[in-house]
The first five atom37 places (N, CA, C, CB, O) and aatype in JSON, in Angstrom:
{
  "aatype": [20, 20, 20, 20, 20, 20, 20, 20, 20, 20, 20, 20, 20, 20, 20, 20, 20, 20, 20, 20, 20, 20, 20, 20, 20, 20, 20, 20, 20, 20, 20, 20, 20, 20, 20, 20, 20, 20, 20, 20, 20, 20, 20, 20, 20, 20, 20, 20, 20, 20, 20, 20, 20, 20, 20, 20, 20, 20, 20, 20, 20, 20, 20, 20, 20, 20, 20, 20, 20, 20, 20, 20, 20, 20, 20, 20, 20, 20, 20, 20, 20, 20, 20, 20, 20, 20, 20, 20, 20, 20, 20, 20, 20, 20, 20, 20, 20, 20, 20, 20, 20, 20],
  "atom_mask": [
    [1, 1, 1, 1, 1],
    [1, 1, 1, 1, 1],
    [1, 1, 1, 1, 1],
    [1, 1, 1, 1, 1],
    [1, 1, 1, 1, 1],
    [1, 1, 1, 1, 1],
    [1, 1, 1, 1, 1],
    [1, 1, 1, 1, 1],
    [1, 1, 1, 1, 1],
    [1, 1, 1, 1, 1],
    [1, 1, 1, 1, 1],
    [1, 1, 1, 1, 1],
    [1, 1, 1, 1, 1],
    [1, 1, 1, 1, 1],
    [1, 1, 1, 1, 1],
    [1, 1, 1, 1, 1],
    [1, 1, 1, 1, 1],
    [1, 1, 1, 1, 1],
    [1, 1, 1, 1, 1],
    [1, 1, 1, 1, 1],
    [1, 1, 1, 1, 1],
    [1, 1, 1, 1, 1],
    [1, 1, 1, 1, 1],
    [1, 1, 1, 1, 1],
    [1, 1, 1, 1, 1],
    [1, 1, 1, 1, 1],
    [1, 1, 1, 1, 1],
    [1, 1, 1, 1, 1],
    [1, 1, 1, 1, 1],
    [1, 1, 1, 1, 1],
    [1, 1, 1, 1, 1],
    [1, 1, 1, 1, 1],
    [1, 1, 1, 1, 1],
    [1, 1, 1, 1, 1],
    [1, 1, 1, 1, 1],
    [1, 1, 1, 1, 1],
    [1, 1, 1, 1, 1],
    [1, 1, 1, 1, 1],
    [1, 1, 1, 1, 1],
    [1, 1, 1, 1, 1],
    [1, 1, 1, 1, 1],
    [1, 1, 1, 1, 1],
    [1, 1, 1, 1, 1],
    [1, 1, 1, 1, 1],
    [1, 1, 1, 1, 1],
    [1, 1, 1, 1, 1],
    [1, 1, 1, 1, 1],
    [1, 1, 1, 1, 1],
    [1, 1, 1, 1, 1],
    [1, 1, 1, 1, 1],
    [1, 1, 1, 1, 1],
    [1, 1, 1, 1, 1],
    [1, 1, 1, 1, 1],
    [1, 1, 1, 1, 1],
    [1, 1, 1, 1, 1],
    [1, 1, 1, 1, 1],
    [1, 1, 1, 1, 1],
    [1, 1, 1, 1, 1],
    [1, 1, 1, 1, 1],
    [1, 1, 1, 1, 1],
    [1, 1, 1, 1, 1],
    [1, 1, 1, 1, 1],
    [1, 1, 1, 1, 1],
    [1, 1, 1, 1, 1],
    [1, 1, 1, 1, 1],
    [1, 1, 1, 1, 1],
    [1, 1, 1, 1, 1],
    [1, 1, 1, 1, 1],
    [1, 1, 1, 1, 1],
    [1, 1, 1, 1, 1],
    [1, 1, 1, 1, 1],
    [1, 1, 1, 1, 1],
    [1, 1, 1, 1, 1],
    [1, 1, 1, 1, 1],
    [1, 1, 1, 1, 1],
    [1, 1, 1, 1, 1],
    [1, 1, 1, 1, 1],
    [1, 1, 1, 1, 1],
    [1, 1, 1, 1, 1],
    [1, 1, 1, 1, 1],
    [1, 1, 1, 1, 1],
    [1, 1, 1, 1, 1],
    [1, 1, 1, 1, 1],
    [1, 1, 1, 1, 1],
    [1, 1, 1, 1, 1],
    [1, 1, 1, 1, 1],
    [1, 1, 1, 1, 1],
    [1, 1, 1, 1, 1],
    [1, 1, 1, 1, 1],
    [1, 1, 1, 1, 1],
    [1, 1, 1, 1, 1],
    [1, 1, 1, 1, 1],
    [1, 1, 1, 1, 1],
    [1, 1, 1, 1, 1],
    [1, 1, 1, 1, 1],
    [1, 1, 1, 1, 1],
    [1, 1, 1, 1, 1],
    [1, 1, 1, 1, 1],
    [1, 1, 1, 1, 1],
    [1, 1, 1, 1, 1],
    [1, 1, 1, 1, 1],
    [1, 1, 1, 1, 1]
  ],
  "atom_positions": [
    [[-19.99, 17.2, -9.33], [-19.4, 17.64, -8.07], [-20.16, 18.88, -7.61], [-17.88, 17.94, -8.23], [-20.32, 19.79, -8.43]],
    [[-20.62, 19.0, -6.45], [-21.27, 19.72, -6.01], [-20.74, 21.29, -5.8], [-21.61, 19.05, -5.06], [-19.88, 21.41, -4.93]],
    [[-21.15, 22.5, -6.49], [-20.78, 23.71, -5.77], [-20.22, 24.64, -4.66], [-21.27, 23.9, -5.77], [-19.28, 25.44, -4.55]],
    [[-21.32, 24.13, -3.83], [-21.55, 24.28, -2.41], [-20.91, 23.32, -1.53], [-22.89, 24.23, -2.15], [-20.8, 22.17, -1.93]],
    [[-20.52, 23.59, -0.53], [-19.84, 22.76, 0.54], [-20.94, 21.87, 1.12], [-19.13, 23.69, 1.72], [-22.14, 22.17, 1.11]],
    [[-20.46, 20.81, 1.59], [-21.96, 19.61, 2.12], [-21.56, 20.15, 3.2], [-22.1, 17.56, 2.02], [-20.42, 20.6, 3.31]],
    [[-22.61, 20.17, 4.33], [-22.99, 20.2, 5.59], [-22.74, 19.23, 6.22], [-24.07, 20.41, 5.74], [-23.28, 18.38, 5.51]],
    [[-22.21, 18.56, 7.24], [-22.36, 17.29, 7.7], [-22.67, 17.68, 9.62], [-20.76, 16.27, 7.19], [-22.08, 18.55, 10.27]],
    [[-23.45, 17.01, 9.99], [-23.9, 17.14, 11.39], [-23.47, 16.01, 12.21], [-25.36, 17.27, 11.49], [-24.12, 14.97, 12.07]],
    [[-22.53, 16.02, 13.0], [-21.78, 14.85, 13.57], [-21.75, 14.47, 15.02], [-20.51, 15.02, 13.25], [-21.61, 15.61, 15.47]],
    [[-21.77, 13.93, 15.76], [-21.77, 13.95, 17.46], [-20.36, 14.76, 17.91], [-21.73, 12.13, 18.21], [-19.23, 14.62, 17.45]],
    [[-20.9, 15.77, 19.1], [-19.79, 16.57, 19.42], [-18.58, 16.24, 20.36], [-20.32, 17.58, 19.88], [-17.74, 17.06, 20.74]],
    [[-18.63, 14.79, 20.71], [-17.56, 13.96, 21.03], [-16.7, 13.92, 20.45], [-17.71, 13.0, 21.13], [-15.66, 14.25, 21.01]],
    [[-16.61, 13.43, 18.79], [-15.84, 13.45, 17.81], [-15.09, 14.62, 17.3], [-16.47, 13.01, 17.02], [-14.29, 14.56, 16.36]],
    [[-15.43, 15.81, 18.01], [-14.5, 17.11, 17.81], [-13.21, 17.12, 17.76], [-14.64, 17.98, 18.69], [-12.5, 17.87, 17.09]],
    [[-12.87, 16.22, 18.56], [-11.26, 16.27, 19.03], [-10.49, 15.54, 18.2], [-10.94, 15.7, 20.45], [-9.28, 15.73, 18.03]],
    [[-11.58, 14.16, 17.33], [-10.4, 13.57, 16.23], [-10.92, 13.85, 14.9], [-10.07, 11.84, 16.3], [-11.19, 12.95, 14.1]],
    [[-11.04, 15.01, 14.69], [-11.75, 15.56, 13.24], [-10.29, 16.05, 12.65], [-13.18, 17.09, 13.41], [-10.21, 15.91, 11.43]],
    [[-8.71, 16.8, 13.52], [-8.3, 16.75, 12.65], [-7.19, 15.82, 12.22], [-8.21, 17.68, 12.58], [-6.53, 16.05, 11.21]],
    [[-6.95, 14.54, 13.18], [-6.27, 13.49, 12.99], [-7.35, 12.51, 11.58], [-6.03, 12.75, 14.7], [-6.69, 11.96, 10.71]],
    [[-8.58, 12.41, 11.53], [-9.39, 11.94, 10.96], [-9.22, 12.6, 9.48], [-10.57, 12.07, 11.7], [-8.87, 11.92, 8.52]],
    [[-9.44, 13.7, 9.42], [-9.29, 14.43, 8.37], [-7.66, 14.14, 7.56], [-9.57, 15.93, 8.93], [-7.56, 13.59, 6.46]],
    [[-6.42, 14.67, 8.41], [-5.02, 14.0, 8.05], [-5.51, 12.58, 7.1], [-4.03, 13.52, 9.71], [-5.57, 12.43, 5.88]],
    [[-5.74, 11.84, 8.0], [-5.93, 10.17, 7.73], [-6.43, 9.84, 6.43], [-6.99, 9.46, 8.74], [-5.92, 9.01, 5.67]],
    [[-7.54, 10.59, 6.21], [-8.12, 10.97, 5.06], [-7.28, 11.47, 3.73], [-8.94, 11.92, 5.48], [-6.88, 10.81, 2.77]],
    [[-7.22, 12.39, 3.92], [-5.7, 12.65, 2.93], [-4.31, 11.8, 2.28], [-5.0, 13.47, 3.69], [-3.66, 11.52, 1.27]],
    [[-4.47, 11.65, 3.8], [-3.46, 10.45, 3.51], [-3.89, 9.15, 2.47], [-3.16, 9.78, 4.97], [-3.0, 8.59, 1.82]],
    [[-5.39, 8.7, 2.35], [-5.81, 7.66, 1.8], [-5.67, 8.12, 0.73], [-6.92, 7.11, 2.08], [-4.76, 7.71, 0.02]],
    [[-6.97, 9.65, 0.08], [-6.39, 9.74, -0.74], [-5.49, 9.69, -1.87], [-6.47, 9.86, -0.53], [-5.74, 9.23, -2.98]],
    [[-3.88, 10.49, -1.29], [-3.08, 10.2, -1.75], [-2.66, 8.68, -1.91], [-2.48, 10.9, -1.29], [-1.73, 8.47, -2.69]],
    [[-3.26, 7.56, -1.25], [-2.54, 6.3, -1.39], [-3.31, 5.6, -2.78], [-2.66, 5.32, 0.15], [-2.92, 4.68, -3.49]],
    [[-4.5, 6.37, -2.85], [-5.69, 5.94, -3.93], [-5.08, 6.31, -5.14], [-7.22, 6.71, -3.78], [-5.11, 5.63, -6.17]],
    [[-4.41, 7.63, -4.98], [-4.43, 8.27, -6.73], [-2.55, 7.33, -7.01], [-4.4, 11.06, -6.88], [-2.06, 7.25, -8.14]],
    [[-1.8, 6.75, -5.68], [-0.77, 5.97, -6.03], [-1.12, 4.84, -6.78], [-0.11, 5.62, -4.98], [-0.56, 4.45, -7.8]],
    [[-2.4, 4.17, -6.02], [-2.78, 3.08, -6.57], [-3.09, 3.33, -8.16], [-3.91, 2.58, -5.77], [-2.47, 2.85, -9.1]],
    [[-3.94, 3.99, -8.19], [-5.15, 4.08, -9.87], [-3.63, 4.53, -10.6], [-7.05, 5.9, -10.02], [-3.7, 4.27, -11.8]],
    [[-2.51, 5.01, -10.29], [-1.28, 5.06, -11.38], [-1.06, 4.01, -11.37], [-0.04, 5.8, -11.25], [-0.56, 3.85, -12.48]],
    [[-1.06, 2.84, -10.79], [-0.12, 1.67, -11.37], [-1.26, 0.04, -11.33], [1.6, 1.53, -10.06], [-0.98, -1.16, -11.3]],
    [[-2.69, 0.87, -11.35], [-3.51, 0.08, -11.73], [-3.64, -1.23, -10.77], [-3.18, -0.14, -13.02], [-3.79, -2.4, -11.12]],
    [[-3.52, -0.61, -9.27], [-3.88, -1.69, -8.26], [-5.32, -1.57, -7.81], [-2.95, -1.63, -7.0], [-5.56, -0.98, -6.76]],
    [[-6.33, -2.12, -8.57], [-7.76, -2.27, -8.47], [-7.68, -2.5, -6.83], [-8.48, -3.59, -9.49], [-8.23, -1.66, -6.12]],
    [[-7.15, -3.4, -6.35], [-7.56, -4.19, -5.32], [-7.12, -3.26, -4.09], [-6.9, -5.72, -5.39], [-7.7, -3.57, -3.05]],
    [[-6.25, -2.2, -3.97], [-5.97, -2.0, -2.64], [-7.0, -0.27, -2.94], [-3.89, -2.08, -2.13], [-7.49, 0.4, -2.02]],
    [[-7.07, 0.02, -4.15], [-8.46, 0.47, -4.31], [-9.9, 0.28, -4.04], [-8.52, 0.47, -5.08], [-10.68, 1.16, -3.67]],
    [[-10.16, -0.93, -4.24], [-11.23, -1.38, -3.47], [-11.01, -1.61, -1.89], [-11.64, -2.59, -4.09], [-12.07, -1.69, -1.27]],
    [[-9.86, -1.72, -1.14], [-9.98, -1.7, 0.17], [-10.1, -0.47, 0.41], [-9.05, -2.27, 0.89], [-11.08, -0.16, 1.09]],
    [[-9.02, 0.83, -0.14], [-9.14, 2.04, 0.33], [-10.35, 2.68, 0.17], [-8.26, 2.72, -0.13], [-10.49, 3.6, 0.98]],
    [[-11.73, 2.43, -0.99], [-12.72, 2.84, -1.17], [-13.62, 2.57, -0.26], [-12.99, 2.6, -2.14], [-14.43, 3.39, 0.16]],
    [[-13.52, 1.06, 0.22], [-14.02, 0.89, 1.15], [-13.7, 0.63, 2.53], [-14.48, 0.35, 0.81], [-14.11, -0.45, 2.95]],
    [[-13.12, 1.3, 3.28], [-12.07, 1.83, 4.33], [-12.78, 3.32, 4.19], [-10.15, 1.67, 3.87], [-13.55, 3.69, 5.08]],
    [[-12.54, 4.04, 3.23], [-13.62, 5.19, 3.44], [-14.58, 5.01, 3.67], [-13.89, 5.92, 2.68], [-14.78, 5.36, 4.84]],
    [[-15.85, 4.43, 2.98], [-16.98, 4.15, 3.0], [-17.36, 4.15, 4.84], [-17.1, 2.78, 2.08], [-18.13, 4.82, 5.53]],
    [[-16.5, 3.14, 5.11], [-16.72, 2.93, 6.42], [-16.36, 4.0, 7.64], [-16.09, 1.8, 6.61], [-17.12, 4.15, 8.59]],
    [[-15.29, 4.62, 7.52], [-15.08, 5.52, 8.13], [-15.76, 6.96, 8.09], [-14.05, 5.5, 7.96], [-15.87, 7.77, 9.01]],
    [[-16.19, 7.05, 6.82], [-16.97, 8.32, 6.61], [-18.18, 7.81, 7.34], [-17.26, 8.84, 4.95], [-18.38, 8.23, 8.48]],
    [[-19.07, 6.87, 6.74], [-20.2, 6.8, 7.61], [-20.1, 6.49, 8.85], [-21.0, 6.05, 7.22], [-21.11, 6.78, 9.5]],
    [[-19.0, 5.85, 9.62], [-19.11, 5.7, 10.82], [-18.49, 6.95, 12.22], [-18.51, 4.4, 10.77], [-18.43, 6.86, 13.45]],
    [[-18.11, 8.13, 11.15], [-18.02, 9.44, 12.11], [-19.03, 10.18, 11.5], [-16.54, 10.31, 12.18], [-18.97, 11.4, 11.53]],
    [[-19.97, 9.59, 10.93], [-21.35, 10.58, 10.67], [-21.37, 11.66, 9.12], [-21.39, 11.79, 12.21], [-22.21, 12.48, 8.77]],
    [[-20.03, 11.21, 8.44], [-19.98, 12.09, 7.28], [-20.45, 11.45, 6.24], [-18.73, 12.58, 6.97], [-19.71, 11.35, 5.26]],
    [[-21.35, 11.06, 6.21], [-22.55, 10.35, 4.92], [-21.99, 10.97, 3.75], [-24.48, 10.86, 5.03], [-21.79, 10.12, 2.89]],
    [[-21.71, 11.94, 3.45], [-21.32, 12.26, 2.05], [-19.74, 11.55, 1.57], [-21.29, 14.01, 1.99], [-19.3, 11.19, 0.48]],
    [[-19.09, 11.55, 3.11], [-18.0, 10.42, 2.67], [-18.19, 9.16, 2.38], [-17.13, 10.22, 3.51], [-17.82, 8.43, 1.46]],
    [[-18.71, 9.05, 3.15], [-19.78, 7.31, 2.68], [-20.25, 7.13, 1.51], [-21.27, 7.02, 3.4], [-20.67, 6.03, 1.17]],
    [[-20.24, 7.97, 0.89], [-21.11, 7.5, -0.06], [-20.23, 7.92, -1.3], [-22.65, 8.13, 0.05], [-20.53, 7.52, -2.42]],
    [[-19.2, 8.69, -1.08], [-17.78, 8.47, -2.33], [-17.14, 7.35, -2.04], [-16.46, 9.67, -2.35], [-16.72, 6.8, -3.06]],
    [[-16.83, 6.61, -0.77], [-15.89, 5.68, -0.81], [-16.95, 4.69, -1.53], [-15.14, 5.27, 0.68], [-16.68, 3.96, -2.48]],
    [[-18.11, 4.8, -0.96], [-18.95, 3.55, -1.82], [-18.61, 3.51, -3.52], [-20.81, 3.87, -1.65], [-18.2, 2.55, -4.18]],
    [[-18.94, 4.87, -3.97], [-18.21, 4.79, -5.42], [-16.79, 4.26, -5.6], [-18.11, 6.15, -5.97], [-16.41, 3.29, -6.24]],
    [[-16.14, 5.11, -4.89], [-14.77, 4.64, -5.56], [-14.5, 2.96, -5.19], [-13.38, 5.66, -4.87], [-13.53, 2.46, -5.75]],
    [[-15.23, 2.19, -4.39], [-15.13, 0.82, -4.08], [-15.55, 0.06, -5.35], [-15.97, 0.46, -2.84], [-14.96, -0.85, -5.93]],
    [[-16.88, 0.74, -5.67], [-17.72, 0.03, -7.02], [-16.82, 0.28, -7.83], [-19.21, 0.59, -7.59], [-16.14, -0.74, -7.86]],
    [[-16.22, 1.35, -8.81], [-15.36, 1.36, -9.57], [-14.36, 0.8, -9.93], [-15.16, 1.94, -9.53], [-14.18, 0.36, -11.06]],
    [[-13.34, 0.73, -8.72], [-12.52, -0.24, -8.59], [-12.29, -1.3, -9.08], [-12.55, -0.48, -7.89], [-11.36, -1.68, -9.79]],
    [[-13.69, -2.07, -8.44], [-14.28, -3.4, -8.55], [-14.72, -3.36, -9.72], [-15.28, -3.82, -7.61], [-14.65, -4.55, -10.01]],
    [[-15.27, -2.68, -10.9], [-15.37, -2.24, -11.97], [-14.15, -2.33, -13.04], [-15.76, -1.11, -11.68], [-14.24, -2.72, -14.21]],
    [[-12.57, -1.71, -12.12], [-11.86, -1.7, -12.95], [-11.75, -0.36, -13.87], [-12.15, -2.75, -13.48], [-11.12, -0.31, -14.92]],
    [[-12.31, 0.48, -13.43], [-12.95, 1.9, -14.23], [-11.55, 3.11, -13.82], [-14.97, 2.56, -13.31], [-11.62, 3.63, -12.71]],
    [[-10.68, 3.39, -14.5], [-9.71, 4.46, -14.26], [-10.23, 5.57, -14.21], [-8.75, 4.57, -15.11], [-9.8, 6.44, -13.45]],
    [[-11.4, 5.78, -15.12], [-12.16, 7.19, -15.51], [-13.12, 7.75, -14.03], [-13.42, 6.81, -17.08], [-13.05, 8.79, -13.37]],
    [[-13.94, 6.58, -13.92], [-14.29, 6.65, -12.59], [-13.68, 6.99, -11.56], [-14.61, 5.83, -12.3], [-13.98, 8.01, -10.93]],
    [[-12.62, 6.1, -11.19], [-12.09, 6.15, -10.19], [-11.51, 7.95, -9.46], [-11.09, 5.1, -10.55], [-11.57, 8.52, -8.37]],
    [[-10.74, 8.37, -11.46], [-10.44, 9.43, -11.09], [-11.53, 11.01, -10.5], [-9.7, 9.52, -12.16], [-11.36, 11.92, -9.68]],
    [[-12.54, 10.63, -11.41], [-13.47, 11.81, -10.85], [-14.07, 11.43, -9.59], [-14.66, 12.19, -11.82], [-14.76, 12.3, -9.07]],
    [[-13.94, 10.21, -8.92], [-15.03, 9.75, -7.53], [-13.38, 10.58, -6.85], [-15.68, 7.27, -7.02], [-13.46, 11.71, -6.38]],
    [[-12.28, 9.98, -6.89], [-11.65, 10.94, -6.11], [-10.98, 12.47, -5.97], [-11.05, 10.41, -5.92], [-10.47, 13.15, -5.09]],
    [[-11.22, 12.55, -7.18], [-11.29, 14.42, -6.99], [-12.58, 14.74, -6.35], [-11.3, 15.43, -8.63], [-12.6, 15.82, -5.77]],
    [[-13.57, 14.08, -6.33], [-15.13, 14.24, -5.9], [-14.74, 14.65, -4.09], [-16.29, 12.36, -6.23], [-15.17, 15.63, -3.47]],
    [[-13.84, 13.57, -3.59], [-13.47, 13.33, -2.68], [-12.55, 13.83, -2.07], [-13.41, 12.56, -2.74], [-12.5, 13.59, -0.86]],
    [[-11.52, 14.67, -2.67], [-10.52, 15.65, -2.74], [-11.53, 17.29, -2.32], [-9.71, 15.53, -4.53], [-11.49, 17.88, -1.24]],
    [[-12.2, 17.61, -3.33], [-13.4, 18.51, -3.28], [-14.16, 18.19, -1.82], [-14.45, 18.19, -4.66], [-14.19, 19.18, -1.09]],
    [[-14.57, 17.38, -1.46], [-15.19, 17.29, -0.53], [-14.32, 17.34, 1.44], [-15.9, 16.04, -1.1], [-14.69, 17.76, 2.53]],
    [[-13.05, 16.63, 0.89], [-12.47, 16.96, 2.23], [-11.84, 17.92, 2.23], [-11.73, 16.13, 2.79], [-11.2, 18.19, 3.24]],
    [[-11.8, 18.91, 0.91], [-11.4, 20.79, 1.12], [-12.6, 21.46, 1.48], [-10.85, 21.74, -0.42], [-12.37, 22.39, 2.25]],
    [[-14.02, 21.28, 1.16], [-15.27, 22.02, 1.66], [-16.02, 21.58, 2.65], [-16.13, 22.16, 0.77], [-16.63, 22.44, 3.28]],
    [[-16.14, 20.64, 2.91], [-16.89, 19.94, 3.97], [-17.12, 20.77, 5.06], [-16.25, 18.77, 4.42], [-16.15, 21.1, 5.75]],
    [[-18.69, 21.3, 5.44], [-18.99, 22.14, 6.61], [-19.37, 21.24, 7.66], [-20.09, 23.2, 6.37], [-20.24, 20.39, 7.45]],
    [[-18.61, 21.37, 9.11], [-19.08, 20.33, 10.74], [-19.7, 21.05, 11.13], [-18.1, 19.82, 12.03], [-19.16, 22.06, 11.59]],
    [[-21.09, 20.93, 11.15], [-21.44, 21.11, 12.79], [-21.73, 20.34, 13.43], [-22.29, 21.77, 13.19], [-21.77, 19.23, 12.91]],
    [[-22.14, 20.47, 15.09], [-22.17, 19.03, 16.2], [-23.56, 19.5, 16.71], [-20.72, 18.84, 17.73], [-23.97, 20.6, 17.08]],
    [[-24.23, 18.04, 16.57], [-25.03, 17.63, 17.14], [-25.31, 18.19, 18.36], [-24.86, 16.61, 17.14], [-24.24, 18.63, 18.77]],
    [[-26.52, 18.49, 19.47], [-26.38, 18.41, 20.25], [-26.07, 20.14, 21.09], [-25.64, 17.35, 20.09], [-25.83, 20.21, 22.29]]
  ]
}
């Protein structure tokens, strides 16, 4: 897990739903660490990848690329994994630096 806060550079359109986006986020989160307690691989692999997609598609590549983990894991079946890709991910939507494009 990285030290330093990631940088992410995003289009400055998207300002306005960074903190409904962010909420939303949290919210998965928390639905992830419900899941990995009662060992629902599968709505793990949607929520991993439901991030995946949403991180990369508002420009936060570093989210993209935890939901990609926590999707593989999942799909893996990996509890150990799962848990450090989402504290990874916990860590990352408490530090995460925006700036906008443009």
């Amino acid at each position: 897990m990285p030290e330093y806060p990631e940088v992410e550079r995003i289009p400055p359109d998207l300002e306005q739903l960074l903190d409904r986006f962010f909420a939303v986020s949290r919210q998965d989160l928390e639905q992830m660490r419900d899941a990995l307690n009662v060992r629902d691989f599968e709505t793990l692999v949607r929520l991993g990848h439901t991030t995946r997609g949403t991180g990369s598609g508002y420009g936060f590549k570093g989210m993209g690329r935890i939901g990609h983990d926590i999707e593989l894991a999942a799909q893996q079946r990996d509890p150990g994994a799962l848990e450090r890709h989402m504290n990874t991910l916990a860590h990352y939507l408490d530090t995460v630096q925006v700036e906008f494009d443009g």
